[in-house]
N, C-alpha and C positions, 0 to 999 in steps of 0.2 A: 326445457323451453325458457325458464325464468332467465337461464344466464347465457340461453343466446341471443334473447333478446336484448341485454346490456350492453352485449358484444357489438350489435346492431346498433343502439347507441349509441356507443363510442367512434363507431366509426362512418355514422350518417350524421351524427352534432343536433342541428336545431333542425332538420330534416325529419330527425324522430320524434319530433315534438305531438304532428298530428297520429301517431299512433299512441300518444298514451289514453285515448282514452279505454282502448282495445287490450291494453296489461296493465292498468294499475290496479283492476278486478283481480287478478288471479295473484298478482303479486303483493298487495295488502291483506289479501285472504292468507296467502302463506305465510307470511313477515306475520300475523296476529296470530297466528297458531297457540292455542294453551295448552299445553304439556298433562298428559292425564299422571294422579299422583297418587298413591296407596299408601295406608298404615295397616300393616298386617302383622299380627305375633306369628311364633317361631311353624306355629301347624301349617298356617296357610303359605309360609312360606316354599316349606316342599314342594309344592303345586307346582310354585314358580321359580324355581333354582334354576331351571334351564333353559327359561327361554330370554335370548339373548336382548327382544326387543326393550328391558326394564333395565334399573342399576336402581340395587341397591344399598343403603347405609342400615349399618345395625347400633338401634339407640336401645341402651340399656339392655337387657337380659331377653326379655321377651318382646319385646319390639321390632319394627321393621320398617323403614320407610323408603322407600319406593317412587320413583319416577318412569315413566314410558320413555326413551329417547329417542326412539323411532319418530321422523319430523323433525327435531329438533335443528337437525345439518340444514331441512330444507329450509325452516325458517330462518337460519342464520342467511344463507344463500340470497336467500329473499330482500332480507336488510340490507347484507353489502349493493343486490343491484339497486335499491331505493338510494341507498348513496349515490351509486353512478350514474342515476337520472339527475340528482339534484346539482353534481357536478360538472356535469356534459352539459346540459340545458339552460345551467343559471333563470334567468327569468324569463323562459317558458316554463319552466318547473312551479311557477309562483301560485299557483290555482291549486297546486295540491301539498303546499305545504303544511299547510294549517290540519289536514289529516296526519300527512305523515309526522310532523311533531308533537302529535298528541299519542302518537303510536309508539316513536320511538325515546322521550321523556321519559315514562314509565320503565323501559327496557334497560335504562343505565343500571337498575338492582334487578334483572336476570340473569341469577346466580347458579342455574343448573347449567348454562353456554357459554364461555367466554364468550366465543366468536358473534352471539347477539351481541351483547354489552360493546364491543371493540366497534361493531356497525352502528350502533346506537349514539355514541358517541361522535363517532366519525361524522358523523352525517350533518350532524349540529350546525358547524360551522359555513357549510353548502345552504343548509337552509336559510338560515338568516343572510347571504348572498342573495340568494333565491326572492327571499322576500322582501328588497330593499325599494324592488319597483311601485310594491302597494305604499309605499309610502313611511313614514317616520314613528306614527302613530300601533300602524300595526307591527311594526319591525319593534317598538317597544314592547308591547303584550306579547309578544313571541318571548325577546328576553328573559321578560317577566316570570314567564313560565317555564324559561328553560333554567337562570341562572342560580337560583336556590339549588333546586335539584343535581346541576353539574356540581357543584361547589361542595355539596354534601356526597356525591358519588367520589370526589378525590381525595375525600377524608374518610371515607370509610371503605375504600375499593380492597378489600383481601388479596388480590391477584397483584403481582408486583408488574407483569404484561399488561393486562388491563389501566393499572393504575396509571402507567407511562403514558395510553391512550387518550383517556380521560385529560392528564396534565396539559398534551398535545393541542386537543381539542378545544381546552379553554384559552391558550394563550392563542389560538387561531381565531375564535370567538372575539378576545380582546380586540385584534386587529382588523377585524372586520368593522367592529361596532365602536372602535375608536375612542377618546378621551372622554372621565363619567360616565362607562357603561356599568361602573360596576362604585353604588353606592356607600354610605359610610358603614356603612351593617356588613355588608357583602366585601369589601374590600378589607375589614377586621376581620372576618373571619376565614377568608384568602390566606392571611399573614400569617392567622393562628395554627391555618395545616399545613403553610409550609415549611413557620417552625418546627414544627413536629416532624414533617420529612424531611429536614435538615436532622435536626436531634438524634434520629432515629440514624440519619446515614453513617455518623458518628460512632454510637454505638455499634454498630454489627462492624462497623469497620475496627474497634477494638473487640469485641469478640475474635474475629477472625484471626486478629495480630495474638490473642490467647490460643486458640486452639493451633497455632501454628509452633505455638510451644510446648502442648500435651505431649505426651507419650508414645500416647494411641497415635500422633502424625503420622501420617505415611504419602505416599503418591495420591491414593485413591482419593485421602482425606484433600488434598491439595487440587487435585480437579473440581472437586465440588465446593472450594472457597474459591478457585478463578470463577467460577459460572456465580457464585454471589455476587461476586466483585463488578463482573461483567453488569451483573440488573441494577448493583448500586448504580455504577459509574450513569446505565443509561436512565436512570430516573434522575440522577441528577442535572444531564442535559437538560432533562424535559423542567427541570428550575430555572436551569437557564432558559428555557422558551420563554417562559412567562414573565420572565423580568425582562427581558427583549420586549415582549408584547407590551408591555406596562411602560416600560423605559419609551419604547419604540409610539406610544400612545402619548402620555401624559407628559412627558419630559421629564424638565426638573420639579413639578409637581409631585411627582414621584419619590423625592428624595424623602420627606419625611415618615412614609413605609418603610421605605428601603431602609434608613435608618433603624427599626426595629430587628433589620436581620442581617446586618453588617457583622456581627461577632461573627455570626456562621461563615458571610464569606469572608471573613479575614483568618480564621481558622483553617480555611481551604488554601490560603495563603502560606500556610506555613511551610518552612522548611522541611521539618520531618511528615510532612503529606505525599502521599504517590504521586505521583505527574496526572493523572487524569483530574485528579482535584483542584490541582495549578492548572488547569486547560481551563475547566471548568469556571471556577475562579477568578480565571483573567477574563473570560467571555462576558464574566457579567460588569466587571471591572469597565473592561471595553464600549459595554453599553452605559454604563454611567458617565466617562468621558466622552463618547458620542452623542448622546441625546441629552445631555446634565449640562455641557456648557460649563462658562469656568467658573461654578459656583463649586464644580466638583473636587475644586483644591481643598476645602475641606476635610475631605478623605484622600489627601494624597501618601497620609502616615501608615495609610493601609493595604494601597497599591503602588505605589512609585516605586521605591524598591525593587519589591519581586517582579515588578515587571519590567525594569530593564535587567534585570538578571537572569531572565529566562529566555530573552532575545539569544542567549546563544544556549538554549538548554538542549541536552543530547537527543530529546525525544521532540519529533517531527512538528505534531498537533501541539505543542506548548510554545516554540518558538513561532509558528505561525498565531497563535493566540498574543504571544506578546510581540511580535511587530506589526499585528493590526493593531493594538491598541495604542504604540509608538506615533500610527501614521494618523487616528482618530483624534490623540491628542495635540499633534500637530494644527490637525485642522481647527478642531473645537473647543477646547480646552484654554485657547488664550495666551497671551504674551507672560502672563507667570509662568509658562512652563518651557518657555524659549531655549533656558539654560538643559532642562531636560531632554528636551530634543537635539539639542549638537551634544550632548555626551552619549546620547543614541547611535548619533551618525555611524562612530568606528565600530559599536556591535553588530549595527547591522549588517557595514562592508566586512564585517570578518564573516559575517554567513553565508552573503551574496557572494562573497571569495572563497570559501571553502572548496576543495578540489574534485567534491561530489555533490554542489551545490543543486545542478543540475538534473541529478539522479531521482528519479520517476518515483521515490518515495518522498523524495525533499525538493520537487519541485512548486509546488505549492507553497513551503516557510520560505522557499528562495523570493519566491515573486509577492507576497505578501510582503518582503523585506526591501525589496525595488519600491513597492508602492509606498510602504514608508519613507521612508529615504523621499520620495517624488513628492511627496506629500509635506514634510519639512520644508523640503526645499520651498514647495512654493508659497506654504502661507506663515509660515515660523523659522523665522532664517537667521535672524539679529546676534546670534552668538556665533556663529562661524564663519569662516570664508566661503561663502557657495562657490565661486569661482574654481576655488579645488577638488570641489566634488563633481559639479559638471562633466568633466571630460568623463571622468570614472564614470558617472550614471550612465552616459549614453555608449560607454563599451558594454554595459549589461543588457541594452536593447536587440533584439529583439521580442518580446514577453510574450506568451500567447494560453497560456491555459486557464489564469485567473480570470473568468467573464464580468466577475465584479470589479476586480483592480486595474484590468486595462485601459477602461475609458479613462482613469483617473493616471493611469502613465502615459497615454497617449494623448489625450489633453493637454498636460505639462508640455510634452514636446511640441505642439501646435503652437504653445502660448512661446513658446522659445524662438520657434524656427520665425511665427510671423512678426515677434519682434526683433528681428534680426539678427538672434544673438551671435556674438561674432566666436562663442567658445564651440557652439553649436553647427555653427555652417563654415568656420573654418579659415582659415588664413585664403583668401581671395577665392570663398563659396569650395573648397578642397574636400569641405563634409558632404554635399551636396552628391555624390552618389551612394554614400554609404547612408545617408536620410532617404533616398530614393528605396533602394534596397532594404530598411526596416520595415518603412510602409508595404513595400509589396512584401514582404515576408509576413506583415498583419494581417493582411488581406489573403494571401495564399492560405491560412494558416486559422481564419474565419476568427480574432480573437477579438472583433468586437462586431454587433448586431447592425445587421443590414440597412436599419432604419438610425441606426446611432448618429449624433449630431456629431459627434470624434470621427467617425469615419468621412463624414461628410468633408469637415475642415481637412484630414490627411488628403482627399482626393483635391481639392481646392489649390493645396499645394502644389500637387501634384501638378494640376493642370497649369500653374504658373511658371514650375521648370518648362514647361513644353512648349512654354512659348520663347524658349531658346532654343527651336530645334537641334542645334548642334550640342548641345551638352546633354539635352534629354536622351538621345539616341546616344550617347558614349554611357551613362548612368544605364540603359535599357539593355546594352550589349551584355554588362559583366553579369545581369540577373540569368538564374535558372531559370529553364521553361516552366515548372510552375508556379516561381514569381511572375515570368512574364504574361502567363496567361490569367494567372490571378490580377493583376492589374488591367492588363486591356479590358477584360470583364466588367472587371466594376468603373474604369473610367466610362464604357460605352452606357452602362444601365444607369447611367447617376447622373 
């Protein structure tokens, strides 16, 4: 019943509102469940060797400690739908936050369930959503009372699963509750556990490079250091969330924390580092030039480098990390890095040109490497001839899978077509059906939102060829029927 009624939620939205008052009885009764617990020596343990509803751990010689785990699935079940109210509802949920966050605080050190701790967490970042409507006041005491307690759960979380959640939760925390949520106390002690889960990632990461030299190595041994590799790598994402959240928050206010754990990311920099580390690495690189502005040349001895060097690295997710951070620098980073940007240009036409550029594994570093490229162009341009690159940019058109990087290439071309550029629209308008034909292949091909101000100006144009009858209908003829039906569409709804 608890998790069909979520089911119900999710798919009635603010319509389930008026029935919480009918399940949040039996689903906070479940979600508080206290687990029955036993110390019994080795006699009393005979009794209970076979019954499957207990688990237990043997402390010491004659000792026994013992949990019931019968309940324990329902209460987790319980948590996660508490999340799914708090997530579905936003603020209709706001009347019963203040329960539910006193319920699930305490939950982040229950240590007999992951799957509590994972819902306990999660939920966090909903509630304080949830509760932004009571105002400023109580959206603080909520903090208050959560932010200690998260902070010390991802210093001390044992579970390397759990831990990831937790990290997740609070850089989503950050982004909710925005610049100074997180005080001078609380933001040192932030630093001091992520040095520590840097130090640590280090460490196992040479362990592993030892035991891959034992004796004892074999296959078996080599599965069970990819699956370490694997929770390193994804805890280190979850570093990168939170310096995204922080970056993404405070800006360049930021920089002087960040500063305290720059050895880390510059050691992720390195040469002799796996590629997931350089992904990684440049992620957070990426948000220092994007939200850091060009105080970020500072640290350009740390990333300049390896990030135009990875523009053309063999692995997918590393060159898509360094030609975002190409096209970011571009934007935000400033006229000091002008020259860096046109020694850019040819790494990135040498990926956008590769002869599997397009291939469904590297189609993502291909078009992260167009929005570079577009991105130079229009706001860091002073060291090259753009005029040479133009033609080439627009034989790359038309893009359609990145939802983040389209507006920003199809922008550019708006900004081009409606200043009439003549590399653009062609020796006497000769471009003007193959401009016709990207747009309807944007639009067939759904790569920008229906409400997008980019789409709006594409159709704008659109509607401006059509006031040459005669040419629109020759440009209209050469399209497929599902450019052409994708275009009538949205000129009719727009």
């Amino acid at each position: 019943m608890i998790s069909a009624w979520a089911r119900m939620c999710k798919i009635l939205g603010k319509e389930f509102e008026q029935y919480l008052p009918i399940v949040m009885g039996p689903v906070m009764k479940a979600a508080s469940l206290k687990p029955e617990v036993a110390l019994l020596d080795s006699e009393d343990m005979k009794t209970m060797e076979d019954d499957d509803a207990w688990q237990f751990v043997t402390l010491g010689d004659q000792q026994n400690f013992g949990i019931r785990t019968a309940g324990l699935e329902e209460k987790a079940t319980a948590c996660q739908m508490l999340v799914c109210y708090a997530r579905e509802l936003k603020d209709g949920f706001a009347g019963y936050t203040e329960q539910v966050v006193k319920l699930m605080v305490p939950l982040l050190k229950f240590y007999f369930h992951d799957g509590v701790r994972v819902a306990a967490t999660e939920s966090l970042p909903f509630l304080l959503e949830c509760a932004k409507i009571k105002g400023d006041d109580y959206l603080r005491e909520m903090w208050a009372f959560i932010c200690p307690e998260l902070l010390k759960a991802v210093d001390t979380e044992p579970g390397n699963d759990v831990l990831s959640e937790h990290m997740h939760s609070l850089a989503k925390c950050i982004e909710v509750l925005g610049s100074g949520c997180l005080n001078a106390e609380a933001m040192a002690e932030l630093i001091t556990t992520m040095n520590k889960i840097l130090k640590e990632h280090f460490e196992r990461a040479e362990g592993r490079h030892q035991k891959r030299k034992d004796e004892d190595y074999d296959e078996e041994v080599e599965e069970s250091l990819l699956d370490e590799d694997d929770e390193d790598v994804y805890i280190l994402s979850k570093i990168s969330d939170i310096v995204h959240a922080l970056f993404g928050t405070h800006k360049a206010d930021f920089f002087p924390y960040f500063e305290q754990l720059l050895p880390h990311f510059a050691k992720l920099m390195g040469a002799e580092r796996p590629w997931p580390d350089h992904q990684w690495g440049l992620c957070i690189f990426d948000d220092a030039l994007e939200h850091g502005g060009p105080p970020v040349i500072k640290y350009q001895e740390y990333f300049l480098r390896p990030l135009m060097q990875h523009i053309v690295n063999s692995h997918g997710e590393v060159r898509q990390a360094a030609a975002y951070g190409a096209g970011v620098m571009a934007q935000f980073a400033g006229p000091e890095f002008a020259q860096a940007c046109a020694e850019a240009i040819p790494l990135l036409m040498q990926v956008i040109g590769a002869p599997d550029s397009r291939a469904c594994e590297n189609i993502n570093p291909t078009e992260n490497a167009i929005a570079a490229v577009t991105k130079i162009c229009k706001y860091n341009s002073s060291r090259f001839n753009i005029d040479e690159v133009l033609p080439l940019w627009l034989s790359w058109l038309p893009v359609w899978e990145d939802e983040d990087e389209a507006p920003h290439i199809y922008g550019y071309l708006c900004d081009l077509i409606e200043a009439n550029h003549p590399l653009i629209l062609g020796a006497n308008n000769s471009n003007v059906p193959r401009l016709v034909a990207i747009i309807a292949d944007a639009l067939a091909k759904e790569a920008l939102d229906s409400k997008s101000e980019v789409r709006t100006r594409l159709l704008n144009i659109v509607r401006q060829i059509q006031g040459n009858g005669e040419m629109f209908n020759a440009c209209v003829a050469q399209l497929s029927m599902e450019q052409q039906q994708a275009l009538s569409c949205a000129l009719s709804s727009q």
